[in-house]
C-alpha positions as CSV (number, residue, x, y, z in Angstrom):
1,X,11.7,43.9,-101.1
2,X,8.5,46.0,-102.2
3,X,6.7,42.2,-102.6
4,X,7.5,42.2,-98.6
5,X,6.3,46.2,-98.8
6,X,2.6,45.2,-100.6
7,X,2.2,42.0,-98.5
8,X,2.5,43.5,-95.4
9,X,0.3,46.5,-96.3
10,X,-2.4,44.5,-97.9
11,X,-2.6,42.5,-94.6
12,X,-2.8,45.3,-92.3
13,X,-5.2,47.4,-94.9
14,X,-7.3,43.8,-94.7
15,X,-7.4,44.0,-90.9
16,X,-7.7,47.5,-90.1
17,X,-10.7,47.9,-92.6
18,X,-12.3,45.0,-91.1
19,X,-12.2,46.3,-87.7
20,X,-13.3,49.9,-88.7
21,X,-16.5,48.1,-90.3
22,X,-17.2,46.4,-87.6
23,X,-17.3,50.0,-85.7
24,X,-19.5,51.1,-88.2
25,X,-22.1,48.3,-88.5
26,X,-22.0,48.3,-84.6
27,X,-22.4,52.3,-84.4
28,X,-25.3,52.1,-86.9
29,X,-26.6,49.2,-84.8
30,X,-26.7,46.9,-88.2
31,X,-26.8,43.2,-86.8
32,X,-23.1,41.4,-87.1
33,X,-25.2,38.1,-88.3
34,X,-25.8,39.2,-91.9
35,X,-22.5,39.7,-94.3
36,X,-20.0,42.0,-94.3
37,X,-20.8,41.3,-90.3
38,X,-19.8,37.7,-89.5
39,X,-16.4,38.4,-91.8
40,X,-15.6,41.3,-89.8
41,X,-16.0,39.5,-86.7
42,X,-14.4,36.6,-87.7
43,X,-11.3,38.5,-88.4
44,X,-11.0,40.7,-85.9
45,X,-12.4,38.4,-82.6
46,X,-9.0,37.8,-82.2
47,X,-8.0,41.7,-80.9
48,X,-11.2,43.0,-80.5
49,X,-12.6,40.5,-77.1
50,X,-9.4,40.9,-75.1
51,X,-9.1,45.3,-76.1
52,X,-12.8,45.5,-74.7
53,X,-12.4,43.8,-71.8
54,X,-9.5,45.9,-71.0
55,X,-11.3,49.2,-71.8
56,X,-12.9,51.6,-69.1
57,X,-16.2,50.2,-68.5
58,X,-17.9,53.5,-69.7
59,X,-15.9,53.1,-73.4
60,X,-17.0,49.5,-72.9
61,X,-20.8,50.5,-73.2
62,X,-20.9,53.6,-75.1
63,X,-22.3,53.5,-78.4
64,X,-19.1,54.3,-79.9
65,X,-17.2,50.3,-80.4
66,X,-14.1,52.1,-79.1
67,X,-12.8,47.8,-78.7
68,X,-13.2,47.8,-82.7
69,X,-11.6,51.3,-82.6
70,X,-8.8,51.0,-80.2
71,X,-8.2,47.5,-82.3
72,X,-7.4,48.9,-85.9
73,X,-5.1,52.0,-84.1
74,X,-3.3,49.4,-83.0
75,X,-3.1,47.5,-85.9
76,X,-2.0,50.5,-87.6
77,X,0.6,51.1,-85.0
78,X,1.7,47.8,-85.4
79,X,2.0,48.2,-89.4
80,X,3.9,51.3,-89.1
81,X,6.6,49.3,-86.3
82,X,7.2,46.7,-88.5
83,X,7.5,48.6,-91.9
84,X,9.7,50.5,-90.1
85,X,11.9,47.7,-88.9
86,X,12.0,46.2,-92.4
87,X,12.8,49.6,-93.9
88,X,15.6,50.1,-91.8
89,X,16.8,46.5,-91.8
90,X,16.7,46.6,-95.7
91,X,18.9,49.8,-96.0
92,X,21.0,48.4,-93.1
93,X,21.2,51.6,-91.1
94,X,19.0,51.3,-87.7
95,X,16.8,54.4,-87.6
96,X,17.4,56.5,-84.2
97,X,14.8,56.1,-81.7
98,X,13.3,59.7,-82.1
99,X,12.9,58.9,-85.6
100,X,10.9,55.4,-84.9
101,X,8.5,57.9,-82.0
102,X,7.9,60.3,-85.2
103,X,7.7,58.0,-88.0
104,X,5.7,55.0,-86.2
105,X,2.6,57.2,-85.4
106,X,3.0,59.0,-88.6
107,X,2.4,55.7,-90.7
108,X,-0.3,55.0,-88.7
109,X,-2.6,57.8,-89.4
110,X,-1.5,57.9,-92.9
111,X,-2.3,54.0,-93.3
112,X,-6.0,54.8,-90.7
113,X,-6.8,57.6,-93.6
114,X,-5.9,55.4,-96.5
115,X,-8.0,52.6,-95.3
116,X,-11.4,54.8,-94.5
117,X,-10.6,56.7,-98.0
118,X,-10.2,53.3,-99.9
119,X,-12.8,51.2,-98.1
120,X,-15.2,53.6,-98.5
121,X,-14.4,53.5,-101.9
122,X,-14.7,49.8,-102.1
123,X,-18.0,50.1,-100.2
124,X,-19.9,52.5,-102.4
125,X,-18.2,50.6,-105.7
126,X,-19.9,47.1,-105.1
127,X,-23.2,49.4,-103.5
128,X,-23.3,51.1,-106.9
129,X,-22.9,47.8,-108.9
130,X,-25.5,45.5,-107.1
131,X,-27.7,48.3,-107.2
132,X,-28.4,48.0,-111.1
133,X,-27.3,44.4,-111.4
134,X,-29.4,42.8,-108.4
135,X,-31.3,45.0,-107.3
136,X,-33.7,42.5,-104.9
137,X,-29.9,41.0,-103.2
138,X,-30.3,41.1,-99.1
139,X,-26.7,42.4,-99.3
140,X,-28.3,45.4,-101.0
141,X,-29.9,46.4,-97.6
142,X,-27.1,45.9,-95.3
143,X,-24.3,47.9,-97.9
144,X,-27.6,50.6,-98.1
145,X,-27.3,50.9,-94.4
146,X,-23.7,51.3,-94.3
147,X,-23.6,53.4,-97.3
148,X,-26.9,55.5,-96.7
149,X,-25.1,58.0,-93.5
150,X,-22.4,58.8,-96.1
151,X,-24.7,59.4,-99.8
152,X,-27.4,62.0,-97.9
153,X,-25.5,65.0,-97.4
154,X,-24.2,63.9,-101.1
155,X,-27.8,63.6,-102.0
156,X,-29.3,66.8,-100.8
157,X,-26.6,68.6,-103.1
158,X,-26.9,66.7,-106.2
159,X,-30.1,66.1,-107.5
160,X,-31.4,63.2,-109.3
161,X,-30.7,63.4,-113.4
162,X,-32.6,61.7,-115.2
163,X,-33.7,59.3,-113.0
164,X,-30.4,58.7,-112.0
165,X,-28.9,58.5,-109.0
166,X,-24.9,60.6,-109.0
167,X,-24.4,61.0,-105.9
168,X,-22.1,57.6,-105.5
169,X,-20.0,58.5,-108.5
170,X,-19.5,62.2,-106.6
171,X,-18.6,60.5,-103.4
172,X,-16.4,58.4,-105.2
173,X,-14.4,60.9,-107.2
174,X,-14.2,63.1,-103.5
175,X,-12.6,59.7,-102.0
176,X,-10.4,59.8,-105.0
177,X,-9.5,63.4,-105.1
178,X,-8.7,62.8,-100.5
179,X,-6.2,59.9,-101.3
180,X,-4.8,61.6,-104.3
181,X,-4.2,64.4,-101.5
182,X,-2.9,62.0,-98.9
183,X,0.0,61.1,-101.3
């Protein structure tokens, strides 16, 4: 039963996180040709086209990618039905319909925080590592872009020591310290 548990989380983490990147990349205006881009899109084409074109037109052409946005809340809302389902299938007592209106939206935003938290994470981890292994990579640039919004209020705080560069490791251990609080 927890394999079920892990598999269906890792899925849904997979997919929400791809959609929230591709809300980011699109909100810092990083072109969706160069990687993590073309995998975000190729995962997420699937929710994202038809959520747009049902969108208000001014969502539709905001700056915010409310498509990409709208499409990961649902994922999430879907995650949290069907864990739900399974949970209550599993212990063979069907939960009560104002349980499912609480507990559905309540797994959502729990698995929405977990995903930011841990794919920020994720993010600034490989950013850290191809930063002293390769530093010339073109993936460099793109995960700099991504990354770069998050590190400078980091950056103005904690200064350089000794040439090197904390602020990552800070970040990090602040992610760490959010999804220790999320439980």
């Amino acid at each position: 039963m927890s394999v079920l548990f892990f598999l269906l989380e890792t899925l849904f983490f997979f997919l929400i996180a791809a959609a929230l990147l591709r809300a980011w990349m699109n909100h810092l205006r990083i072109h969706m040709s160069v990687q993590p881009g073309r995998l975000a899109i190729a995962v997420t084409d699937w929710l994202v086209r038809p959520v747009r074109r049902i969108l208000p037109k001014s969502l539709a052409q905001s700056r915010v990618d409310w498509g990409s946005l709208m499409a990961a809340l649902l994922l999430a809302l879907a995650y949290g039905g069907l864990w739900l389902m399974l949970a209550s299938l599993f212990a063979g007592m069907p939960a009560s319909s104002a349980a499912m209106a609480l507990a559905i939206p309540t797994l959502a935003v729990k698995l929405l925080l977990r995903v930011v938290l841990q794919g920020l994470m994720i993010l600034l981890l490989v950013y850290a590592v191809l930063s002293w292994v390769q530093p010339g990579s073109p993936v460099l640039s793109t995960l700099d872009r991504l990354c770069g919004p998050i590190l400078r209020p980091v950056r103005r705080i904690i200064p350089l020591i000794g040439g090197v560069d904390l602020s990552v490791l800070v970040l990090v251990i602040l992610l760490q310290v959010g999804l220790i609080l999320l439980g």
